[in-house]
C-alpha positions as CSV (number, residue, x, y, z in Angstrom):
1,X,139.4,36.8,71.4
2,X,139.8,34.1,73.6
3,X,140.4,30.2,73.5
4,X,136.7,29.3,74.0
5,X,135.5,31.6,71.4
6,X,138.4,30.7,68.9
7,X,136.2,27.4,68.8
8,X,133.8,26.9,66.0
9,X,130.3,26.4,67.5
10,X,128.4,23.1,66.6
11,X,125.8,25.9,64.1
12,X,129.0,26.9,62.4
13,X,130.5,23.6,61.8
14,X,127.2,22.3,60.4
15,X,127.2,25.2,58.4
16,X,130.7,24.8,56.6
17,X,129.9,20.9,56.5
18,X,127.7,22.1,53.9
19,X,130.2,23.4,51.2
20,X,132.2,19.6,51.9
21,X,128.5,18.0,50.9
22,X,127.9,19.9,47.4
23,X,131.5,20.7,46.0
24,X,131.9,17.2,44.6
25,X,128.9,18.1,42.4
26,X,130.6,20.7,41.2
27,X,134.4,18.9,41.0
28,X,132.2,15.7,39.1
29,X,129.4,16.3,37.6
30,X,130.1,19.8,36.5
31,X,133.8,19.7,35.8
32,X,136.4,16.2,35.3
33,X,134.3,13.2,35.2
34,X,130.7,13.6,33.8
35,X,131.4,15.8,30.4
36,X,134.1,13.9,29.0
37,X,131.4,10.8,30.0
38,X,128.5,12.8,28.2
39,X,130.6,13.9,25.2
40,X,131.8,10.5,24.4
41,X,127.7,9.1,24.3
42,X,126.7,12.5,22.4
43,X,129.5,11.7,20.0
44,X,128.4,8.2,19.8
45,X,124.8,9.3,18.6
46,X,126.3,11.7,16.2
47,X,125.5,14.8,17.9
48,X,128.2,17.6,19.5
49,X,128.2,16.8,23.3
50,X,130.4,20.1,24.5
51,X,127.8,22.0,22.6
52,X,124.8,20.4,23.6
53,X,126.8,20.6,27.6
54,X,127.2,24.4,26.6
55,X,123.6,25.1,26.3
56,X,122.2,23.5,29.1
57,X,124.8,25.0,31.2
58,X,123.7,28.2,29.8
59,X,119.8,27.6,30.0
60,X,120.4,26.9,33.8
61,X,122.2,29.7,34.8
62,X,119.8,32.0,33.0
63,X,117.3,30.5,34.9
64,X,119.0,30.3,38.5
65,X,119.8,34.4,37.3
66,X,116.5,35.3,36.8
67,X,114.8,33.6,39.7
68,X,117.9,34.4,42.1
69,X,115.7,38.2,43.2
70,X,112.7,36.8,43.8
71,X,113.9,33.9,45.8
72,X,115.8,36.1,47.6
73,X,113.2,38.5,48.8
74,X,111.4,35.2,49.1
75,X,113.6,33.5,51.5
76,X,113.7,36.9,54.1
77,X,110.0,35.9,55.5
78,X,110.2,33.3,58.2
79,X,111.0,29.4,57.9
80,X,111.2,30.3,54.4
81,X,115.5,30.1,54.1
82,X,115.8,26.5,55.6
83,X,112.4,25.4,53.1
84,X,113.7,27.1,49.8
85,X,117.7,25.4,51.1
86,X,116.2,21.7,51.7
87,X,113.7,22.4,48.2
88,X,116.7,22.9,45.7
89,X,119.0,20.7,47.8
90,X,116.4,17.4,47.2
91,X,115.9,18.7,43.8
92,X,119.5,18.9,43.2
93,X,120.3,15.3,44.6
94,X,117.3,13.9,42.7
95,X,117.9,14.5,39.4
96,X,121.9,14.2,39.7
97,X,120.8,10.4,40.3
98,X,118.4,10.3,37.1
99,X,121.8,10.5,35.0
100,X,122.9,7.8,36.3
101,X,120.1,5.4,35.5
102,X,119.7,6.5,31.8
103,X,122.1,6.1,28.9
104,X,120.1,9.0,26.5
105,X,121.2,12.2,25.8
106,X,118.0,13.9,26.5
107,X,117.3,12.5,30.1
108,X,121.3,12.9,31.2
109,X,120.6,16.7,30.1
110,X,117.7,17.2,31.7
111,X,119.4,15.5,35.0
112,X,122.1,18.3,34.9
113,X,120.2,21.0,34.1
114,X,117.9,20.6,36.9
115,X,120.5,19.1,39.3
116,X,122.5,22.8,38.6
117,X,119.3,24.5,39.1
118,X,119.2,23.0,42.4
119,X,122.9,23.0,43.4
120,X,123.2,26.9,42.4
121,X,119.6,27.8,44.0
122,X,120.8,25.8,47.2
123,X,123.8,27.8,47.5
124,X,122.0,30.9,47.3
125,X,120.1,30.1,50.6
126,X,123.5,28.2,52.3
127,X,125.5,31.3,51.1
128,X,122.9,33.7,52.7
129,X,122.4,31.2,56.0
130,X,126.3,32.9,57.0
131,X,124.7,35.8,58.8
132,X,122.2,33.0,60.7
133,X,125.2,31.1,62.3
134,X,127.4,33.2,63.2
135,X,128.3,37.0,64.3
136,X,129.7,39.4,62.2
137,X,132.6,39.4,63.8
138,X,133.3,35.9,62.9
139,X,132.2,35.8,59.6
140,X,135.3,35.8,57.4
141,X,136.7,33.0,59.5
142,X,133.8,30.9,59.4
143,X,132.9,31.6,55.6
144,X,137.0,31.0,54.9
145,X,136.6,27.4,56.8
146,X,133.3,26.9,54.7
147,X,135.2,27.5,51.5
148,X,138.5,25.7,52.5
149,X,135.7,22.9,53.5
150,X,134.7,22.8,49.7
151,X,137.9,22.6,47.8
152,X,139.1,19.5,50.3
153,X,135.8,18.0,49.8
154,X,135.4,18.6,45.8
155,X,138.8,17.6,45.5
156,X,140.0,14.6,48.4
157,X,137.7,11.3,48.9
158,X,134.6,11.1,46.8
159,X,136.4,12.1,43.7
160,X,139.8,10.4,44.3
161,X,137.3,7.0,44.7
162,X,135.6,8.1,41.2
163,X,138.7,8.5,39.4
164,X,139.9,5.0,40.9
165,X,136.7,3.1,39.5
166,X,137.2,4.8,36.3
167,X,141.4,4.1,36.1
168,X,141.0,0.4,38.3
169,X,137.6,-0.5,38.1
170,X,138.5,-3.1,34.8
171,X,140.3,-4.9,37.2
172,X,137.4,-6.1,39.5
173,X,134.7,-5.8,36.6
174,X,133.5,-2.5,36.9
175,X,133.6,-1.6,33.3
176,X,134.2,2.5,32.3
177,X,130.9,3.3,31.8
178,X,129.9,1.6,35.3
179,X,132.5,3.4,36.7
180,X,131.0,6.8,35.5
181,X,127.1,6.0,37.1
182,X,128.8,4.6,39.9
183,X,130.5,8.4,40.5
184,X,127.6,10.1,40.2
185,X,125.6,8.0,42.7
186,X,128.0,8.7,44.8
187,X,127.8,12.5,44.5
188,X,124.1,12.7,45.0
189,X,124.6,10.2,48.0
190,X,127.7,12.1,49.3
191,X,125.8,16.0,48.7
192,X,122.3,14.2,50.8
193,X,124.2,12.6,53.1
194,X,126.8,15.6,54.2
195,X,123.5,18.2,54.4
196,X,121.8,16.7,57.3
197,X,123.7,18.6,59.6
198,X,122.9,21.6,58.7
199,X,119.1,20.5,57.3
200,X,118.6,19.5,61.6
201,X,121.2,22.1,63.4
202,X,121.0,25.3,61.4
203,X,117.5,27.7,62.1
204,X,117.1,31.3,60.3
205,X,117.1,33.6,62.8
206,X,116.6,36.9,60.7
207,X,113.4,36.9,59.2
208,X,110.7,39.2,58.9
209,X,107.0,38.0,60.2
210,X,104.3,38.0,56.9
211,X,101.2,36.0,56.2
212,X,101.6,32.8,54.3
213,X,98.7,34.5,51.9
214,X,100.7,37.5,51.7
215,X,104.3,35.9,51.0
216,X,103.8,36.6,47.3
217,X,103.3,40.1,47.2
218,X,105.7,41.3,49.9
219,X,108.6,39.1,48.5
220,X,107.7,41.0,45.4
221,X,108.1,44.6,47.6
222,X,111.2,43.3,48.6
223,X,112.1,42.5,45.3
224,X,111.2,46.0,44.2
225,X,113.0,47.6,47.3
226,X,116.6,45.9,46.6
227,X,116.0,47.4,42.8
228,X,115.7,50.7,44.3
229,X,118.7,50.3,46.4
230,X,120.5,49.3,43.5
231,X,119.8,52.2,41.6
232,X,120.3,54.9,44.3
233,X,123.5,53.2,44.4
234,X,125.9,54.3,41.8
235,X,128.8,52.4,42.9
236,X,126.5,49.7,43.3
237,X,125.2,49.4,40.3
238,X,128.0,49.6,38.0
């Protein structure tokens, strides 16, 4: 392979931008700085806040899980990848900011629930947008830079500048609770901000052609199809 092709294309940058944009969800809201937050205000109101956390985690994922086939087969028909990406993305972003305008447990649970519903549903349309921007023979490299891209970006600026409101904010009036809504503004703003590029550079280029008024039932085909597979599959299925 030569120089020139060694070169990540400006469709395959945008694309790995993408795992940089949403990881800090996962590094803050999901893992070291919201919890302990949400614990400590469940505890406060006498209820269990790893528990209540557990659930909605749980609820979520069961959702994502159970949707994950259909919007799959969904997203093969055309324009329908970059509209399902953008949908889950805005929903994610969205209500990752309600938690940090309320101080009940109820609201900040609904907030992550939905925000993970549309971090995990986004990823299933950014992980599936790999065979759009690039070739196959490229695609370990450019899915390895994509997930290198994530752990630098759940793990370097936006959450090194959390953990310094929360350790120094005292010290120019930020108190620890400001520090905490603070963070998560920053994640929404950070996850919107870092998915434009591949929101305007990255276009599905495998689709197949349907009728809007027949999306429906052929995504269900498909659905039914990759079922079949899966069954004639032994190897696969187990």
């Amino acid at each position: 392979m030569d120089a020139v092709s060694n070169k990540l294309t400006r469709t395959e940058k945008s694309w790995i931008l993408y795992d940089w944009a949403n990881s800090v969800y996962a590094t803050i809201i999901m893992a070291a700085v919201f919890p302990i937050y949400f614990s400590s205000v469940a505890k406060s109101a006498g209820e269990s806040g790893d528990v209540l956390w557990g659930y909605t985690t749980s609820i979520a994922t069961f959702v994502v899980a159970v949707a994950a086939p259909f919007l799959g087969a969904l997203g093969d028909f055309k324009g329908m990848k970059k509209r399902l990406l953008t949908a889950f993305m805005f929903l994610g972003t969205a209500f990752t900011l309600l938690m940090a305008v309320t101080d009940h447990i109820l609201p900040m649970l609904i907030g992550y629930g939905v925000s993970y519903i549309g971090f995990a549903g986004a990823n299933l349309f950014y992980d599936s947008f790999l065979t759009d921007v690039t070739t196959p023979e490229r695609m370990d490299r450019v899915s390895a830079y994509g997930y290198a891209a994530g752990y630098i970006g759940g793990s370097s600026i936006a959450f090194l500048i959390s953990i310094a409101l929360i350790l120094f904010g005292e010290y120019v009036g930020i108190d620890g609770t400001l520090a905490v809504k603070l963070s998560v503004v920053l994640t929404s703003l950070w996850w919107a901000g870092f998915s434009i590029p591949i929101l305007r550079r990255v276009k599905q280029t495998h689709y197949v052609e349907t009728p809007p008024s027949r999306l429906a039932a052929h995504a269900l085909q498909n659905l039914g199809k990759t079922v079949r597979d899966i069954f004639s599959d032994r190897r696969l299925l187990i």
